[in-house]
C-alpha positions in Angstrom: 113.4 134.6 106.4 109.6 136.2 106.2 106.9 133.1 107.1 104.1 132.9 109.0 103.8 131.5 112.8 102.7 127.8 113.7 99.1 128.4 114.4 98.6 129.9 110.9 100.3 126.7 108.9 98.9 124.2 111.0 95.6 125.9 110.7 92.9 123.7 109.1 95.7 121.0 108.6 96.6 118.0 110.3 100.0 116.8 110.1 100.7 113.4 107.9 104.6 113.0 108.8 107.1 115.3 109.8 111.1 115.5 109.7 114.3 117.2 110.8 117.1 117.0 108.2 119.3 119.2 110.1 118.9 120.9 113.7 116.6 124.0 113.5 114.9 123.1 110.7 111.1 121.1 110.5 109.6 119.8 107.4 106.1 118.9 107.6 103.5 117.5 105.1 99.8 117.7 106.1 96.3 117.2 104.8 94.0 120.5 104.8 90.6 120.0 105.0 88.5 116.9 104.4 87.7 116.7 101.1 87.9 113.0 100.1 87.0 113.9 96.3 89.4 117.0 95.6 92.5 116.4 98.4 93.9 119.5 99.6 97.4 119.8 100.8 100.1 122.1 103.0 103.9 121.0 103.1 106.4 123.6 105.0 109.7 124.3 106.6 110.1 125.7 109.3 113.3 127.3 110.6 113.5 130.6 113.6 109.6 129.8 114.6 108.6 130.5 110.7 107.3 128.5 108.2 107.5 129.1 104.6 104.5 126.6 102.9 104.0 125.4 99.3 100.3 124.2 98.3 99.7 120.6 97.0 96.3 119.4 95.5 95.1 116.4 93.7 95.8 113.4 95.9 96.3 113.1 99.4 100.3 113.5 100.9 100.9 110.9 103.0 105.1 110.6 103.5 107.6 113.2 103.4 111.5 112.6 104.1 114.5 115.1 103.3 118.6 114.9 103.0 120.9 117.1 105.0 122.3 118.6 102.0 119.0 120.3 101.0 116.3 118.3 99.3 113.0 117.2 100.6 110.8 114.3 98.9 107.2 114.7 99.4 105.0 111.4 98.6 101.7 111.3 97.5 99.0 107.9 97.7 98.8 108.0 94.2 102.8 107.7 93.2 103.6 111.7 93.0 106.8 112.1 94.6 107.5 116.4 95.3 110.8 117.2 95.0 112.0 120.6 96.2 114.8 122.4 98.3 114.5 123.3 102.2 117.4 124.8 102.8 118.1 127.7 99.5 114.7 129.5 99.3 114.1 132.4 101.7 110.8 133.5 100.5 107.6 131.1 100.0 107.5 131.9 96.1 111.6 130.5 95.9 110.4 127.6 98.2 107.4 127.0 95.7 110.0 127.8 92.2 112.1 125.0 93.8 109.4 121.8 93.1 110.1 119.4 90.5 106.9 116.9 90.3 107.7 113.1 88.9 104.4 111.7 88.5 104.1 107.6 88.5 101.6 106.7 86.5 101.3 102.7 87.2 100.3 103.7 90.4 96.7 104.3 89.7 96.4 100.7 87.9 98.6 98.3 90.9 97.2 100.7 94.2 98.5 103.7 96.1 101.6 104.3 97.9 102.4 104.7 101.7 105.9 105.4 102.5 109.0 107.3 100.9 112.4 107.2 102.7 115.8 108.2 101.8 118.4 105.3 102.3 121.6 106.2 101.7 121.7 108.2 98.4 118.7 106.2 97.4 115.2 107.7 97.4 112.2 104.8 97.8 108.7 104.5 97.8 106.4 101.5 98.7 102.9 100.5 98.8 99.7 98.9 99.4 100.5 95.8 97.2 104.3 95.5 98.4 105.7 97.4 95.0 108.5 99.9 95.9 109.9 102.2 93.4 113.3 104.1 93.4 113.3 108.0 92.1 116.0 107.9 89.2 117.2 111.8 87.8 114.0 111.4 85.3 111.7 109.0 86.4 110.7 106.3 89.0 112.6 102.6 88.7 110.1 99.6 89.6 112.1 97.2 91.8 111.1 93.6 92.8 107.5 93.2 94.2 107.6 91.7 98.4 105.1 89.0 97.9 104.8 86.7 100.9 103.3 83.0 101.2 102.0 84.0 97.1 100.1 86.5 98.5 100.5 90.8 98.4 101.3 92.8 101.4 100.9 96.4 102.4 104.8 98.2 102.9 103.9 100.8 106.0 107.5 101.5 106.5 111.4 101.1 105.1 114.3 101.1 107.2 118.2 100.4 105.9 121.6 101.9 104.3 120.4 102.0 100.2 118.5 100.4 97.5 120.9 97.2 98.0 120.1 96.4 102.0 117.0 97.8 103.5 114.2 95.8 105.5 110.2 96.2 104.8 107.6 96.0 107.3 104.6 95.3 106.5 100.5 95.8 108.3 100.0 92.2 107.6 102.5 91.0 110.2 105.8 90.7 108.3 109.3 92.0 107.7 111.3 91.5 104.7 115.0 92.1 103.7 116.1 93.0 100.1 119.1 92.7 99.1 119.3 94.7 95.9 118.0 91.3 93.8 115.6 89.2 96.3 113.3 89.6 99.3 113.6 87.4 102.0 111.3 86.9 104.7 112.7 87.4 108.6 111.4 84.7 110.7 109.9 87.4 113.3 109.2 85.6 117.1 105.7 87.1 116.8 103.2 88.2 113.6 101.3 91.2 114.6 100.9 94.4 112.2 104.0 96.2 112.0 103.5 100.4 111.2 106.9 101.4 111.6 110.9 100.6 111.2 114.0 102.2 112.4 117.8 101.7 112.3 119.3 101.2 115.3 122.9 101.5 116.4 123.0 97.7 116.1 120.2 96.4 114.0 116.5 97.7 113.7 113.7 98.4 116.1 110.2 97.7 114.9 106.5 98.1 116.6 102.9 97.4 115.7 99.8 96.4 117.1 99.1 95.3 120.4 102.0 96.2 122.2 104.1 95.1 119.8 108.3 96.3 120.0 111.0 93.7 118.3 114.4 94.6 118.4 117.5 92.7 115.9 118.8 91.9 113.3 119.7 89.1 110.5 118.1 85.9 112.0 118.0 87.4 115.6 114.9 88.9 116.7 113.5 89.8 120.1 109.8 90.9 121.1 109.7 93.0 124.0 107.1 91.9 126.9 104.7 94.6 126.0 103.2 97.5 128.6 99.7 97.4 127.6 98.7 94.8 124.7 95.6 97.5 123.9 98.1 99.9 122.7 98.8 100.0 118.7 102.4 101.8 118.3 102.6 104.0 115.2 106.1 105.5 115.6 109.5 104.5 116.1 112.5 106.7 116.4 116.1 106.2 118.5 118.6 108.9 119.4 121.8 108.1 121.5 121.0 104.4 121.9 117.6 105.1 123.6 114.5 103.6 121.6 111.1 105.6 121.9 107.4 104.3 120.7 104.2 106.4 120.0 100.9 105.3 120.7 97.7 107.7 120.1 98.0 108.9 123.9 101.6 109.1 125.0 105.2 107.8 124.0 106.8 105.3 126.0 110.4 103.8 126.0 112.8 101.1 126.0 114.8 100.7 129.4 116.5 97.3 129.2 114.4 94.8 129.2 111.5 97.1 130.0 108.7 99.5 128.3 108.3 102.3 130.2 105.9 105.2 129.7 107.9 108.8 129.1 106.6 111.4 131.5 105.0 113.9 129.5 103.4 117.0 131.0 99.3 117.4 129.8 99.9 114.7 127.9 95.7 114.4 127.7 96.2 117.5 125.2 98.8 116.2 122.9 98.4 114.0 120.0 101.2 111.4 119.4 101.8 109.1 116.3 104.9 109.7 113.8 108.5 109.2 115.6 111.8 110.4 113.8 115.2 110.3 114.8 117.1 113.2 114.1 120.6 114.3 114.9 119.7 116.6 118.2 117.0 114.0 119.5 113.9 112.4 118.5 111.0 114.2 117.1 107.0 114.1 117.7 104.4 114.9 114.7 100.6 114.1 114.8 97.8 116.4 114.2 98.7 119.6 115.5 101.4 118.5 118.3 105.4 118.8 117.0 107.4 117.8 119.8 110.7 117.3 120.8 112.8 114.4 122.9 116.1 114.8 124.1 117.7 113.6 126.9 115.1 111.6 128.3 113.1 114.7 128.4 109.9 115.3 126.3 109.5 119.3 125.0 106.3 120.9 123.3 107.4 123.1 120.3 103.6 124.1 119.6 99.8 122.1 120.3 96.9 123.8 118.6 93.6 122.5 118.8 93.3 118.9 117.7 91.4 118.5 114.3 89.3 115.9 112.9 92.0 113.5 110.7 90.9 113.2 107.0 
């Protein structure tokens, strides 16, 4: 496969979200440049230290996730979901031939989008005014609105097995299940702004503001005693029962009932944020760091020079 070398994608860009599909192979999404006005995008995949990259412009990407069988799903604020296929195309203009746009137009009238996840066989996107849409074949299907106390709330991140039985959180302090008809609300043992959801081996792990882990499931929840209460976690990923966390300046992890910070070497030139669980491990994206946990062990696949975040 002909590409071009980390420094050269990442060059200019700073990296949104990022995911593995299958081992050896990266998919990221990033903004390039900072032009609020006219947004300027890069989305890659990157298999033998090469990327092959596709152009996006228009509206700022914010969310990408991909299936094991081949396609990637790249989210943009205003409802533009980017289909194409990682794992056919050898050549960047195959990789480019392979997009299919679906465009949601009542995006721009209800507010922009934040998150896209595949659950199951199901592919979903949520925003800024709790809406969450599932991409049909042809088009985007408007499922119920999370509306909590009568009031809207922001979807950060989605977490579950399909369309029928995944869990919301939310930057306004709540979770939410739905069960393919109705939300309902989980009575959480603390309200703090929640960024980011995973599956668990039993249950889900979430984490937000101020130190903030919770760990359960149905109507059992627990909140971790928090490390440091100044820390905001923006990432949350698990791989062979062990739960990691992201904050801006490190990872830390779940021993017990413990958080412990994860030794990570020059740490102080990293940047840290986005958390996914993958098959061989968990894996790092923010900025220009992609890195790699497995086995307890924290590995730097490549750090350029930080750049300014859009």
């Amino acid at each position: 496969m002909s590409g071009i070398a980390d420094a050269e994608f990442l060059q200019g860009a700073f990296i949104q979200e990022g995911v593995s599909p299958t081992p050896g192979v990266l998919i990221a999404a990033c903004t390039a440049g900072n032009d609020y006005d006219d947004p300027k995008n890069r989305v890659g995949v990157r298999r033998q230290d090469s990327w092959l990259d596709f152009d996006l412009s228009g509206e700022a990407v914010l969310s990408v996730d991909a299936t094991d069988d081949g396609w990637a799903y790249v989210l943009g604020e205003n409802g533009t979901v980017v289909r194409f296929n990682w794992k056919v195309p050898k050549t960047k203009d195959k990789l480019k031939a392979s997009r299919t746009l679906f465009p949601n137009e009542p995006v721009y009238d209800i507010g922009p989008l934040r998150r896209i996840r595949v659950l199951g066989t199901d592919i979903l996107c949520a925003g800024s005014v709790g809406q969450v849409y599932c991409l049909q074949n042809k088009g985007f299907e408007a499922l119920p609105r999370l509306v909590i106390a009568g009031e809207d709330v922001t979807i950060e991140d989605m977490a579950g097995k399909s369309r029928n039985d995944f869990i919301a959180v939310t930057s306004d302090g709540y979770a939410a299940h739905f069960n393919g008809t109705v939300w309902k609300t989980l009575k959480l043992p603390i309200q703090e702004s929640l960024s980011s959801i995973c599956t668990l081996e039993q249950g889900y792990g979430m984490c937000g503001n101020n130190g903030t882990i919770i760990i359960g499931s149905g109507t059992r929840w627990h909140a971790m005693p928090p490390l440091d209460t100044e820390r905001s976690y923006w990432g949350i990923a698990t791989h062979q029962g062990r739960i990691y966390v992201a904050h801006l300046a490190g990872i830390d992890k779940v021993s017990g009932q413990e958080v412990i910070p994860l030794e990570i070497k020059k740490s102080k030139s990293l940047q840290f944020t986005v958390l996914r669980s993958a098959s061989d491990g968990v894996w790092s994206f923010a900025d220009h760091t992609i890195g790699w946990i497995h086995d307890d062990r924290w590995h730097t696949v490549f750090s350029g020079p930080p750049t300014s975040e859009p």
